[in-house]
Each structure stands twice: as C-alpha cells, then as structure tokens.
N, C-alpha and C positions, 0 to 999 in steps of 0.2 A: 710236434715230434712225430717220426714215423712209425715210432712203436711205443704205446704208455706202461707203464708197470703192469698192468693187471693183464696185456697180451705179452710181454715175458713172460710174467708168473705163469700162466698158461701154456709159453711153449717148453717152461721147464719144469715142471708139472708133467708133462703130454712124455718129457725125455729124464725122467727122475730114475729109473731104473737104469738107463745108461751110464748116469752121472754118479750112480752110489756103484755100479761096477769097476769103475775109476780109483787104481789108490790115490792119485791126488783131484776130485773132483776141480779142484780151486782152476787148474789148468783147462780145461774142458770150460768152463763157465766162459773162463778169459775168451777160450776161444769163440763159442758162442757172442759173448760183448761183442766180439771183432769185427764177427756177422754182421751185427746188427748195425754197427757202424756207417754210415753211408760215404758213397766213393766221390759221387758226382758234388759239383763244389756249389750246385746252389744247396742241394740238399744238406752240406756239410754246412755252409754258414743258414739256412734254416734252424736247422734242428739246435746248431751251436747257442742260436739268439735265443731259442727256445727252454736249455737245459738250466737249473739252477745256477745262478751264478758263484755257486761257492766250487764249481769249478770249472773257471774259467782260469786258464793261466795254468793248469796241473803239469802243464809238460815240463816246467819249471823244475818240478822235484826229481825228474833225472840230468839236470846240471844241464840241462843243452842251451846255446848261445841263441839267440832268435836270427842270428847273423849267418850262423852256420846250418840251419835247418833246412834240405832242400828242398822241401816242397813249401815254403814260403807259408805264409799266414795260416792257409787254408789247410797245410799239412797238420802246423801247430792245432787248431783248431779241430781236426779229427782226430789229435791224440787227446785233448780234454774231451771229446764224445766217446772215447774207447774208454775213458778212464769213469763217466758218468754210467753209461751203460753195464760198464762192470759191475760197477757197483749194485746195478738195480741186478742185474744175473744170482752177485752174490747174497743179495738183500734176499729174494726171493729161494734160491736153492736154502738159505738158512730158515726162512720161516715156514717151508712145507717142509722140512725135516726135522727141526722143533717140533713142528706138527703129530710125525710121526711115533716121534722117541718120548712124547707125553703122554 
C-alpha cells in the first residue's frame, strides 16, 4: 500500500484543527481519502491487490453496471480504494477525537 494507517493517522492528526473547523468534517476526510487514492493504474491495481478484501467490489453499492463504467476495470478498482482509504481517514479522524472528548 502506498500509505498504511498509522501515516494517515499522522497526516490527520498533523490537519485536525482544520478538520474540526469544518461543520461537516466527514466531507473533508472524503476528500483527503481521494488524495490518497492513486491515479496511475499500476499503482491502482497495487494497492487494490493489497487493500482488504472486504472491499473489493464497493462500487457495487452505488447501482453502477460494470458495462457502463468508463474507465473500465481499473476505474471500478480506484472507487473501491477511495471507498477503503476513506474509511481508514474516517477510522482515524474518530479515534484522535475520541481521544480528545475523553
């Protein structure tokens, strides 16, 4: 992977004052994930072979056809890294602010 959890947690950590200036941080995070996303397609099926496979196939749950999807395999494939990577964004923005509010 070209980014592990504990260098998110890090870079959201380093930007936590920006993200609670935020009334919906959740957006900001997303976009952060988006970042971290990679463009290039070997990196994209990298990282993709890499990420758990409990999500593989996410793109599924916005109803899209694999038929209709223009950027083909590798497209589908960096919306299930936008949709793991978020999660690690939001995993982390929630556990340093737990942090905080304890």
């Amino acid at each position: 992977m070209r980014f592990t959890y504990e260098e998110i947690k890090t870079e959201i950590a380093n930007r936590l004052e920006e993200f609670h200036a935020e009334s919906e941080p959740a957006d900001l995070l997303r976009e952060e994930a988006d970042s971290l996303t990679p463009i290039y397609n070997n990196e994209v099926i990298s990282d993709w072979q890499e990420m758990p496979s409990e999500f593989d196939d996410s793109w599924r749950q916005y109803g899209w056809d694999e038929y209709l999807e223009q950027g083909g395999i590798i497209g589908l494939m960096r919306i299930d890294l936008v949709h793991y990577y978020t999660s690690l964004t939001l995993k982390a923005y929630e556990e340093l602010t737990e942090g905080a509010t304890n």
